[in-house]
VOGU-3710 file (C-alpha; in Angstrom, 3 decimals, decimal comma):
1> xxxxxxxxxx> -68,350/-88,109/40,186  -69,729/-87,031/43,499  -67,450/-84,062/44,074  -68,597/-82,772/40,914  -72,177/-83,545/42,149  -71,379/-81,797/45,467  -69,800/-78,404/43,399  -72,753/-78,019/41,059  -74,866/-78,754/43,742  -73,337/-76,368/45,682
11> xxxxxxxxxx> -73,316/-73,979/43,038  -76,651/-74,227/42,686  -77,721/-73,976/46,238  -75,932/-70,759/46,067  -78,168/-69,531/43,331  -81,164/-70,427/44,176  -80,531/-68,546/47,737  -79,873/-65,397/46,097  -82,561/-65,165/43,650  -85,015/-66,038/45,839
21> xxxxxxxxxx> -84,023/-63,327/48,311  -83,325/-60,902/45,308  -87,541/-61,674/44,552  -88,543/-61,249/47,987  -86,587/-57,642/47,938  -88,377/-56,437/44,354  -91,525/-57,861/45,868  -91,248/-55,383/48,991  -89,799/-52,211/47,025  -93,613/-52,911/44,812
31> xxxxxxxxxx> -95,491/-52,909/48,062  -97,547/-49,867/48,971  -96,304/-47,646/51,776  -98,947/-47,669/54,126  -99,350/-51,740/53,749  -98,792/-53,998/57,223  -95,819/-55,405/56,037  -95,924/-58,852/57,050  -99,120/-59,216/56,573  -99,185/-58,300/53,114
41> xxxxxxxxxx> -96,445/-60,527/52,224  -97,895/-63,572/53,604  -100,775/-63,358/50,926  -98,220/-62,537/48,339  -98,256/-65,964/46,188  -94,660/-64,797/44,594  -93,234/-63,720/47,780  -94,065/-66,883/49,439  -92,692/-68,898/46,420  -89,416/-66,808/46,783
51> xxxxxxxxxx> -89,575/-67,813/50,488  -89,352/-71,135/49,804  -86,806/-70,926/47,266  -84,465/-68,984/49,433  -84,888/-71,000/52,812  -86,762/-74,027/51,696  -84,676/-75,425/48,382  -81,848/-73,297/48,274  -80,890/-74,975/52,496  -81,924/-78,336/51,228
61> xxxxxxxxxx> -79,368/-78,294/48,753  -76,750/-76,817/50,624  -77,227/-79,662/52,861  -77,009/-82,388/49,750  -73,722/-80,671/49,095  -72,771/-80,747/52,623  -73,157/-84,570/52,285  -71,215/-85,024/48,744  -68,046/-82,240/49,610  -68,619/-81,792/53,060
71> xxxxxxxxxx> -68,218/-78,699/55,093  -64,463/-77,025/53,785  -65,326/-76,201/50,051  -69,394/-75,407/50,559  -69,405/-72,030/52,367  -67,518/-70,509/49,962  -68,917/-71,639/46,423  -72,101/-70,823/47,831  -70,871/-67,234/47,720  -71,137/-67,524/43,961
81> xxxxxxxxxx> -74,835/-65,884/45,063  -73,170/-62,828/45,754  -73,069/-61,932/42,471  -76,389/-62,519/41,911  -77,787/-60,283/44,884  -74,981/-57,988/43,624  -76,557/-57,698/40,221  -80,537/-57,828/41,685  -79,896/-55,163/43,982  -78,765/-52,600/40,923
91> xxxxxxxxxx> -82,167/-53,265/39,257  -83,879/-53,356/42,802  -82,039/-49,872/44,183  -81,671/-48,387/40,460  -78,117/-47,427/40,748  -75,054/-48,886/38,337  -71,872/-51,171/39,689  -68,964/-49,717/40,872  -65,461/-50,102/39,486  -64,936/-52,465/42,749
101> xxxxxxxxxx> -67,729/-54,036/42,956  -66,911/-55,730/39,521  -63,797/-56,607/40,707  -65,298/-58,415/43,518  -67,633/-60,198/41,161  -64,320/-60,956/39,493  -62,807/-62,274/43,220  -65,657/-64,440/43,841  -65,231/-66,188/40,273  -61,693/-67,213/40,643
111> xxxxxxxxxx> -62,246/-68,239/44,446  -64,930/-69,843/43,393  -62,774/-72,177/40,799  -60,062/-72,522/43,159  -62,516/-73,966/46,004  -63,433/-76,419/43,103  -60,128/-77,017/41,892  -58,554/-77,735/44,923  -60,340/-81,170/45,876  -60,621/-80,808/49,653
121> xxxxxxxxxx> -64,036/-82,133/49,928  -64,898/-84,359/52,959  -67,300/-87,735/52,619  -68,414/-87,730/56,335  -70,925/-90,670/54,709  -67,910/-92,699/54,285  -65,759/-91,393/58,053  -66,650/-93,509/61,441  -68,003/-89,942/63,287  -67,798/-92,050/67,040
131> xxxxxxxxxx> -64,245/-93,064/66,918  -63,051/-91,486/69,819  -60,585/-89,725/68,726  -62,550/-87,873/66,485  -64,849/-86,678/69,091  -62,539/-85,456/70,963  -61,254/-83,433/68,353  -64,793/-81,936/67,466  -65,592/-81,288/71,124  -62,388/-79,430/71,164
141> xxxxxxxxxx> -63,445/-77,377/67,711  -66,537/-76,401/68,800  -65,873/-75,766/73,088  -62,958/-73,972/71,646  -65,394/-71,329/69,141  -67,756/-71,337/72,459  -65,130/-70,303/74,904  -63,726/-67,792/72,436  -67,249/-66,521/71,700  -68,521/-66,217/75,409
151> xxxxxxxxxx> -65,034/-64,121/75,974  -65,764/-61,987/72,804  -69,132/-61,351/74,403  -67,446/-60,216/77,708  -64,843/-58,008/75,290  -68,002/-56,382/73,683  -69,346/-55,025/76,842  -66,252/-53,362/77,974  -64,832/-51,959/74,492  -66,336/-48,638/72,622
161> xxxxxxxxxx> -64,292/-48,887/69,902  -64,142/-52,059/68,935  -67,532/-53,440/70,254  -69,433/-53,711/66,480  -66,177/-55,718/65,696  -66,179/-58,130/68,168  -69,695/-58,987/67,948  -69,249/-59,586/63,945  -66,515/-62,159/64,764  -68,606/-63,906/67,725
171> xxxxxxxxxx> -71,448/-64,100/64,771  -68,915/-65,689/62,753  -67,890/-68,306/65,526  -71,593/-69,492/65,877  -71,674/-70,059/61,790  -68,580/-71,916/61,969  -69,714/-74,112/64,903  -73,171/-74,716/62,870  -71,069/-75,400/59,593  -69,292/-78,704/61,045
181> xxxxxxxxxx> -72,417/-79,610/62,599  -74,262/-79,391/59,233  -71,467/-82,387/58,112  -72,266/-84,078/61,346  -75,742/-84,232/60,839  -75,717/-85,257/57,042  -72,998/-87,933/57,716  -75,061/-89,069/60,455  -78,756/-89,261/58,409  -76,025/-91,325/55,455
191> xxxxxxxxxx> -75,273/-94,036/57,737  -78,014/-94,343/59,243  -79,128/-95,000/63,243  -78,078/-98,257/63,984  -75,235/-97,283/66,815  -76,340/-95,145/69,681  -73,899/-93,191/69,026  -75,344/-91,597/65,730  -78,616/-91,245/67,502  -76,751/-89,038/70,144
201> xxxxxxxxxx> -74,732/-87,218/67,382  -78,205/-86,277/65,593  -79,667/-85,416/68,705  -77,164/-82,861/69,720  -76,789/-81,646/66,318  -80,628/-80,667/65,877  -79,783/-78,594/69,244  -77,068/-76,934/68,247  -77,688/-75,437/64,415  -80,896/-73,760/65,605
211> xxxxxxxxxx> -79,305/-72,154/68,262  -75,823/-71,679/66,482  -77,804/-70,340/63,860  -80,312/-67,920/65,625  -77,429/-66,803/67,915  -75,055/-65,829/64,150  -78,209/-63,800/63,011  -78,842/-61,598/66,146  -75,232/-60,856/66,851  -74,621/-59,817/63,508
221> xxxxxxxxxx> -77,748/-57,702/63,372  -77,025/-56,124/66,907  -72,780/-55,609/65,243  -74,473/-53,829/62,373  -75,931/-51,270/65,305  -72,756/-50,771/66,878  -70,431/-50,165/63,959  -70,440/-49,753/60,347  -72,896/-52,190/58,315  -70,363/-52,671/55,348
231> xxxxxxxxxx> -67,279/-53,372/57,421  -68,555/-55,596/59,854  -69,853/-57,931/57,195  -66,035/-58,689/56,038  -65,084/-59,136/60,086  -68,189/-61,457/60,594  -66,048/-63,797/57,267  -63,140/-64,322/58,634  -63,676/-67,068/60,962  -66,113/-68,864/58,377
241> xxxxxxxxxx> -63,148/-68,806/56,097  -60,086/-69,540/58,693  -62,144/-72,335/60,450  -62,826/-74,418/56,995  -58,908/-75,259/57,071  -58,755/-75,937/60,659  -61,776/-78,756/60,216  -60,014/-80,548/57,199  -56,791/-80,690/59,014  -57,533/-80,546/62,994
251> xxxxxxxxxx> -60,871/-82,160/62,883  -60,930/-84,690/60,292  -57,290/-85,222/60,192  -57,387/-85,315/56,466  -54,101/-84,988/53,901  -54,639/-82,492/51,179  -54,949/-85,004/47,638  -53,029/-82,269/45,451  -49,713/-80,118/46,451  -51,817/-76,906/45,416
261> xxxxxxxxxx> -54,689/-77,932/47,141  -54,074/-75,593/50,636  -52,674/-72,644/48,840  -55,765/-72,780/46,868  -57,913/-72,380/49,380  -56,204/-69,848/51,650  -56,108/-67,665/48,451  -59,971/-68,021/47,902  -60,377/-67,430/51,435  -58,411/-64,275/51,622
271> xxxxxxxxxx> -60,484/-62,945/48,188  -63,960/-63,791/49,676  -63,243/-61,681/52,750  -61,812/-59,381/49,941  -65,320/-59,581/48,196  -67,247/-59,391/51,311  -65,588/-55,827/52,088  -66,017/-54,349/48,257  -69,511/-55,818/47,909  -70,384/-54,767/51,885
281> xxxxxxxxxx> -72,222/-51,203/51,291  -74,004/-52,587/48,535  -75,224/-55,711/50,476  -76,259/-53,162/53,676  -78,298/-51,005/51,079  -79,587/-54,282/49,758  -80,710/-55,664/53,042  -82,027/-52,093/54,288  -85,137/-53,067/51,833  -88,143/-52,949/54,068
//
C-alpha cells in the first residue's frame, strides 16, 4: 500500500510543480512591459499562490514520496509534469505541438508506467543508514560525483567545443548527489534522533542539498550560455537517470523484487533522456518567459 502511496504521491508532486510554474509563466506574459518585474510579482496574489504551489507543496510532496519509494523511481515519475508544462507553454507561447513533441508526451507515459511497474522503491524508514558499511558506500557515491564534477569543471575551462556539455553533466552530478541525500534526510526525520549518528546524517544533509542544489541551477544556467539551450537539457539527464540504478544496487545493496524490474527502468531511463531532447526547444522557449 505504501508504494502505491509513494507513486501517486509522486505523481502528484509532479503535477503540482508544473502547473504552478505553468501559472507563474501566464502570469508574467499578462504583465505590462515597462513593470519592475519582481516587484510586480511579489504583489501578485496568483503569482505568489503559484509560488507556493510550485516550490512550497509540489517539494513537500516530492519529499513524502522520497520517504514511501525512495530516491530510484521519484525523479522520473515526477517527469510526468513535463507534459503539463509541455501543454501550458502552447497556450502560454500560442504555437501548436509538434509531431515529436507528442511522441515525447507519449515517452514520458510509458516510462512513467514502467518506473511504477517495476517495484524498485527503497524504504530508507525501514534501512539502518549508520551501519558502516553503508556509509562507506554513500561516501563513495557522492566523493565519487564530487571528484568527477570538480574534474568536469577543470575540462570546461580548457574545452571550446565541448564546454556547454560538460557543464550540463556537472549540473547533473550535483542533482544526483542531492537526490540520495533527499532519502537520507527523510529516512533520517522517519526514525527519528535518538543515535548520534542520525543527528550527524541530518546535519550534513541540510548542508549539502542547498548547496548541491544551488550549485545544479547555476551550472546549468551558465551550460545554457555556452551551448545550445535544448541539447544541453538532455546532457544535464543523463546522470540523474544512470545514477538512480547505481544507488539501488551500489548504495543500498538492494535485489531487484521482479526479473523485469532493471530492464524496466533502463528503458524508462533511456526514453526520458529521449523526452528531454524532443521536448528541449520547447522547454528553452518556455523558460525564456520573462
Amino acid at each position: 500500500m505504501s508504494y502505491l502511496i509513494g507513486i501517486i504521491v509522486a505523481l502528484i508532486s509532479g503535477t503540482i510543480k508544473s502547473v504552478g510554474h505553468v501559472i507563474q509563466k501566464k502570469v508574467i506574459v499578462g504583465l505590462p512591459e515597462e513593470s519592475k518585474l519582481m516587484k510586480t510579482l511579489v504583489r501578485n496574489k496568483i503569482w505568489v499562490m503559484a509560488l507556493i504551489l510550485d516550490m512550497g507543496v509540489g517539494t513537500i510532496l516530492f519529499f513524502v514520496a522520497q520517504s514511501f519509494i525512495g530516491p530510484v523511481l521519484v525523479p522520473g515519475i515526477i517527469d510526468i509534469g513535463l507534459i503539463i508544462l509541455a501543454i501550458g507553454s502552447v497556450k502560454i507561447i500560442g504555437d501548436s505541438l509538434k509531431k515529436e513533441e507528442i511522441l515525447a508526451i507519449f515517452f514520458i507515459i510509458i516510462a512513467v508506467f514502467l518506473l511504477s511497474f517495476s517495484e524498485l522503491d527503497v524504504k530508507t524508514s525501514e534501512l539502518d543508514l549508520i551501519e558502516i558499511g553503508f556509509l562507506i558506500r554513500l561516501t563513495i557515491y557522492s566523493s565519487t560525483l564530487f571528484t568527477l564534477s570538480v574534474l568536469f569543471e577543470v575540462l570546461q575551462k580548457k574545452s571550446q567545443n565541448y564546454k556547454g556539455a560538460l557543464i550540463a553533466i556537472l549540473s547533473g552530478f550535483m542533482f544526483a548527489i542531492s537526490n540520495v541525500w533527499v532519502s537520507i534526510l527523510t529516512g533520517v526525520m522517519s526514525q527519528g534522533f535518538s543515535n548520534p549518528g542520525y543527528i550527524v546524517l541530518f546535519i550534513l544533509a541540510s548542508v549539502i542539498l542547498p548547496l548541491t542544489n544551488a550549485l545544479g541551477i547555476i551550472k546549468i544556467n551558465k551550460a545554457f550560455k555556452e551551448g545550445k539551450a535544448h541539447v544541453m537539457i538532455p546532457v544535464q539527464q543523463i546522470p540523474l537517470e544512470i545514477t538512480p540504478i547505481i544507488i539501488y544496487f551500489m548504495v543500498f545493496m538492494l535485489t531487484p523484487p521482479k526479473i523485469y524490474s532493471l530492464p524496466f527502468i533502463v528503458i524508462a531511463g533511456v526514453l526520458l533522456i529521449t523526452c528531454s531532447y524532443l521536448l528541449g526547444k520547447r522547454q528553452v522557449k518556455f523558460e525564456e518567459i520573462k
